[in-house]
N, C-alpha and C positions, 0 to 999 in steps of 0.2 A: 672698289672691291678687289681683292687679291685676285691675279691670276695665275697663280703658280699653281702646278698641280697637287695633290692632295694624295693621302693614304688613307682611304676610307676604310672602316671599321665591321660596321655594319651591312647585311646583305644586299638590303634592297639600296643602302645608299652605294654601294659598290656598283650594284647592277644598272642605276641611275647614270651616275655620274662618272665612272673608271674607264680608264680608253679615252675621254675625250678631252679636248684642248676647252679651257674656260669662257676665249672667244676666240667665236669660228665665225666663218666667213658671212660677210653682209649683218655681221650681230646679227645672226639666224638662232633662234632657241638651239633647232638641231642642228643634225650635220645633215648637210645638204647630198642632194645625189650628184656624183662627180660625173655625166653621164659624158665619160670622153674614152676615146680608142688612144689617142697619144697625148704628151704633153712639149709643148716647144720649149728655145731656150734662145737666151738673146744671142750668147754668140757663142762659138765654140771653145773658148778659155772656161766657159761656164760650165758645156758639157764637160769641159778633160779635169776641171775642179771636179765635176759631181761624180765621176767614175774613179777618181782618188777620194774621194767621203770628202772632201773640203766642206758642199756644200748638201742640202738635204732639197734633194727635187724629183720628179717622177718622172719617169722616160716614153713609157709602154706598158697599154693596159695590159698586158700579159707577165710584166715582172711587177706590177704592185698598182695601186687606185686610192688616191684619200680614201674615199668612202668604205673601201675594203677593208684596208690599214685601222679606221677608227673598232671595225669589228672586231678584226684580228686582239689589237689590242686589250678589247674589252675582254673578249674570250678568255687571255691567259690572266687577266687581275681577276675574273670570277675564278678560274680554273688553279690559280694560285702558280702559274708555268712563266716562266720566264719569257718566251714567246709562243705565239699561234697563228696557223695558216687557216685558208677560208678554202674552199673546195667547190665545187659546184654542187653534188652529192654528197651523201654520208662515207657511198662505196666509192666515190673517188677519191674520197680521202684514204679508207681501206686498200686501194688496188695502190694508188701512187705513193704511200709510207712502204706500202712492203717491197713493189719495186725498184724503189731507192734503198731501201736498206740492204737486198738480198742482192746474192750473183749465183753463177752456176755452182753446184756441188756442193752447196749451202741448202740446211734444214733449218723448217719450221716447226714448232709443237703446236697446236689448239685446241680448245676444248671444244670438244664436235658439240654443243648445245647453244655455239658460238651464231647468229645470224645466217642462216642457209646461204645467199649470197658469199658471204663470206666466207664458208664454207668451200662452195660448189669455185672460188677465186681459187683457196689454197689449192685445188687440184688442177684448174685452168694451168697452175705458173708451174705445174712440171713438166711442159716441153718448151721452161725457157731451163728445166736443169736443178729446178729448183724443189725439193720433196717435201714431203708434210706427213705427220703424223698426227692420228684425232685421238684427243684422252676425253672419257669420261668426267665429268665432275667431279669434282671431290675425290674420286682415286691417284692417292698421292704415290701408290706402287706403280700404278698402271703409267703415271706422268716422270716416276726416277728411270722407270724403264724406257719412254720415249726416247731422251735425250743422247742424244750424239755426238760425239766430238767436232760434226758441221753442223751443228744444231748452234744457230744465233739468236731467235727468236720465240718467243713463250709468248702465245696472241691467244689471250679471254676476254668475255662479256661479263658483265655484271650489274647489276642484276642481268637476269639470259630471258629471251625471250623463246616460249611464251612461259616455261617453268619458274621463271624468278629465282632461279640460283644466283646467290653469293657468294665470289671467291673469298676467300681467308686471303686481306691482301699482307697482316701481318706473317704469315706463315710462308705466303709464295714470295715473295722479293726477298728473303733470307737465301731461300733454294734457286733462285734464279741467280741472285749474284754468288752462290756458292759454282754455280755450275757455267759464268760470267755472260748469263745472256741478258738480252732485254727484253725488258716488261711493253707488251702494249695492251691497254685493257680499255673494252667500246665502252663508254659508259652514259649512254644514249639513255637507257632507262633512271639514272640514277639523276641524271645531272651535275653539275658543283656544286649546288642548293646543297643535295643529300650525302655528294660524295665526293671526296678530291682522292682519288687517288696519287696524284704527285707528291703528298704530303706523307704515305707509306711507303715513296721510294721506286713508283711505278717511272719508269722513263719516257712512255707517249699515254697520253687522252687522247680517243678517240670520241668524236659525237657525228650521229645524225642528226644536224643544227634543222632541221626539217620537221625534227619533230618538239619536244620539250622547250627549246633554245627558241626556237623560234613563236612557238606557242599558239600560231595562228591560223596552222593548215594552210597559209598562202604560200610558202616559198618553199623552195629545197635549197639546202647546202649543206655541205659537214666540215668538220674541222679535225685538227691533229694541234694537241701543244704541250708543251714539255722545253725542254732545258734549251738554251739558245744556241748553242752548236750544232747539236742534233738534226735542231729547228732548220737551222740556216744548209744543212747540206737536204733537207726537201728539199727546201725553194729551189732550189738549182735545182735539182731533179722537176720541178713543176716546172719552171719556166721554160725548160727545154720539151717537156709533154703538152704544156700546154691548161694542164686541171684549173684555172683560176676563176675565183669566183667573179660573179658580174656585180655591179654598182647597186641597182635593183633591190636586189634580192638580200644584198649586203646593207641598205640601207632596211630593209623591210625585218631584216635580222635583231637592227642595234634597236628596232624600236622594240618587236618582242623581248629582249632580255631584259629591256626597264621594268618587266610586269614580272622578272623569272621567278624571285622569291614569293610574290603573292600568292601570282600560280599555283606555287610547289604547294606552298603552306594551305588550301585549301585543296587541293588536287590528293595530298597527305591525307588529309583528316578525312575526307570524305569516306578515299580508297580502303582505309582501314576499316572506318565503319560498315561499309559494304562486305568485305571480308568477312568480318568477325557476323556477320546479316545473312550472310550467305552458310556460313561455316554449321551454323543451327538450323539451318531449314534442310524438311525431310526430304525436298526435292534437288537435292545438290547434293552427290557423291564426296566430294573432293574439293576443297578450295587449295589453290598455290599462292599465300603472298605472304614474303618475308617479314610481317607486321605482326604475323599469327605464331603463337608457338608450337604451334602444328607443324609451324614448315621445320624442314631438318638444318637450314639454314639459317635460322632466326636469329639464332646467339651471335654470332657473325655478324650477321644485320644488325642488330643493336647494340654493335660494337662500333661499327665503323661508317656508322648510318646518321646522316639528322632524323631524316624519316624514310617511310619505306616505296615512298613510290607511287603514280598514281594507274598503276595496270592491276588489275584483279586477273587471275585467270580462276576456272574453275570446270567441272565435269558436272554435265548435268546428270542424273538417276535418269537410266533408263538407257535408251536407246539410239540411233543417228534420229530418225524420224522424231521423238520425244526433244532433242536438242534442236532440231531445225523449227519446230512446232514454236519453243520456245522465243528464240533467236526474233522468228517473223511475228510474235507477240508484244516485242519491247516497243514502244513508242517513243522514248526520248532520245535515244542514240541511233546515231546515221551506220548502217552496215557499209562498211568500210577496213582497208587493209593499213591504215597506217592508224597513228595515236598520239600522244603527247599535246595535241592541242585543248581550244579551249571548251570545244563542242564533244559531248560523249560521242564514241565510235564502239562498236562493238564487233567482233571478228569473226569468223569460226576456222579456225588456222586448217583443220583435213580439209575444207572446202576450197579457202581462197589464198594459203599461202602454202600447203603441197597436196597440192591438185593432181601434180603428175609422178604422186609417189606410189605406189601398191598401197592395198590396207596393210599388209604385212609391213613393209618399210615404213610406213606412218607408227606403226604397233610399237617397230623395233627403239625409235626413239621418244616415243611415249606420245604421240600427236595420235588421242583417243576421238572415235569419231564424236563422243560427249563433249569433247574441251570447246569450252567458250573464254574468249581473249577480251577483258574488258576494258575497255580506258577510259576512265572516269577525267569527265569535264569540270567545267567551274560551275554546272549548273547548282540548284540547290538542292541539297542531299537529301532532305527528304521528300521532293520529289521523285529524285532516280530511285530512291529504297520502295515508293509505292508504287512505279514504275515496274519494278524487278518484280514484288508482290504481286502486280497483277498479271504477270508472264509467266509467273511461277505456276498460278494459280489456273492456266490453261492449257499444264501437262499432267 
């Protein structure tokens, strides 16, 4: 059988089989975990080859890991990027892309509906010098007006959590490269399944591989990938900080991406139908998800979308107490602050992810004490719909 590598076509065969060599080591199905801190060499003519590229060898778990490598790889043939770095976190990937790209007296733009963490970073890094400005969504005056002549970077989410806003990425990398910044957009909810941004001209992918990517709720790690230049001045930024991800977690990574399209593609179907379930019942104020053409984002979304996603958000009718009543009603989803995997999680973001906001600051960015954050598992849908039916049905 050939062992040359292969340009897969299809999703799940890309997610399968992309990133990795035909045979690997010990004729193992997988890739094995490389569970090593260094790696030797026979003699020193081999090191001074392999530091001129003569020859292809690993030196130091901290500048690269097979196992890591096969991730990495996988990452940018799903991601459509030329290369990808592995991270430990989603926000190490977040903090070490923007510290390598920025210096003093350099600005940043982002859209404040951007991940709080990442948020609560852009302001951390102005006492290395570095400033930031938050734009609204969708205010294309409020985002002409940001920009600065030290302005390098334009840094969005997409979909955001927990509202599910869509950037217009035909419309923003027109206005970025007019004004010659670069694009970096998280796209933790969306995945490559739903969205490549690279393919509109974005310059880095961001993911919390923690959550969808990985799909298991066992591991953390994030990722960054985009053009190989780009790529390659991280790594040196990481290898000198130190961010790199472990064998572990990198091997527990390639195994969830084999399942990503499944996933997605029931994780999609479900999510909608629960939306559009939720959108008609008299006990829910408000549904958020770009699937609906309620949302103000939709057109957008079914622009640049396979599908929409598997986070519902929504406002319960009534009151905190009526929403929390709710919430402790649900029986199939574990009350939980993360999502993307394969088991339903459900949230209440004023509770468990800004806790230490005022009601009024929560108000200001729209984190209503009713908002419920859903993330719809692989369980079977119409179990979680009679699920939600009977929680509904106890406010």
């Amino acid at each position: 059988m050939s062992q040359e590598p292969q340009s897969y076509r299809g999703e799940s065969t890309r997610a399968v089989h992309s990133g990795e060599e035909r045979s690997k080591f010990a004729r193992s199905l997988t890739n094995p975990i490389a569970q090593t801190a260094t790696f030797v060499f026979d003699n020193l003519d081999e090191f001074t080859d392999f530091k001129a590229g003569k020859v292809k060898h690993f030196e130091y778990g901290r500048y690269g890991n097979p196992t890591v490598r096969v991730a990495e790889r996988k990452l940018a043939a799903l991601e459509g990027g030329e290369e990808a770095l592995l991270f430990p976190t989603g926000m190490s990937a977040v903090t070490s892309v923007l510290l390598a790209m920025l210096r003093q007296g350099q600005h940043v733009v982002f859209m404040e509906d951007c991940y709080r963490r990442t948020v609560q970073f852009c302001k951390i890094i102005q006492k290395f010098g570095v400033e930031s400005t938050a734009v609204p969504p969708g205010d294309w005056a409020a985002l002409e007006a940001a920009v600065r002549p030290s302005t390098r970077i334009l840094f969005a989410e997409s979909p955001t959590n927990p509202h599910l806003h869509v950037v217009d990425l035909e419309r923003l990398v027109p206005f970025a490269r007019e004004h010659r910044l670069k694009v970096l957009i998280d796209s933790t909810f969306a995945t490559p399944y739903n969205q490549r941004p690279l393919e509109y001209g974005v310059d880095l992918v961001i993911h919390s591989a923690t959550k969808y990517l990985g799909g298991h709720n066992d591991l953390m790690a994030g990722s960054v990938c985009g053009g190989g230049a780009i790529i390659a001045g991280i790594k040196d930024f990481r290898n000198v900080v130190g961010t790199m991800a472990d064998p572990q977690s990198s091997y527990l990574l390639i195994r969830g991406l084999k399942t990503l399209a499944l996933r997605m593609e029931r994780q999609n179907t479900t999510a909608l139908h629960m939306a559009q379930y939720l959108e008609q019942h008299p006990k829910v104020e408000r549904v958020y998800y770009p699937g609906l053409p309620s949302h103000p984002d939709h057109e957008i979304a079914r622009r640049q979308m396979r599908g929409f996603g598997g986070v519902v958000s929504f406002d319960v009718a009534g009151d905190l107490e009526r929403t929390r009543n709710f919430i402790h009603a649900l029986r199939l989803p574990y009350l939980a602050p993360s999502l993307g995997g394969v088991e339903s999680l459900v949230s209440h973001p004023a509770t468990i992810s800004y806790y230490d906001l005022s009601a009024e600051d929560r108000q200001a960015i729209g984190i209503k004490d009713q908002l419920v954050r859903y993330s719809v598992g692989i369980e079977d849908e119409e179990e979680l719909l009679e699920d939600l039916e009977q929680a509904l049905a106890q406010v």
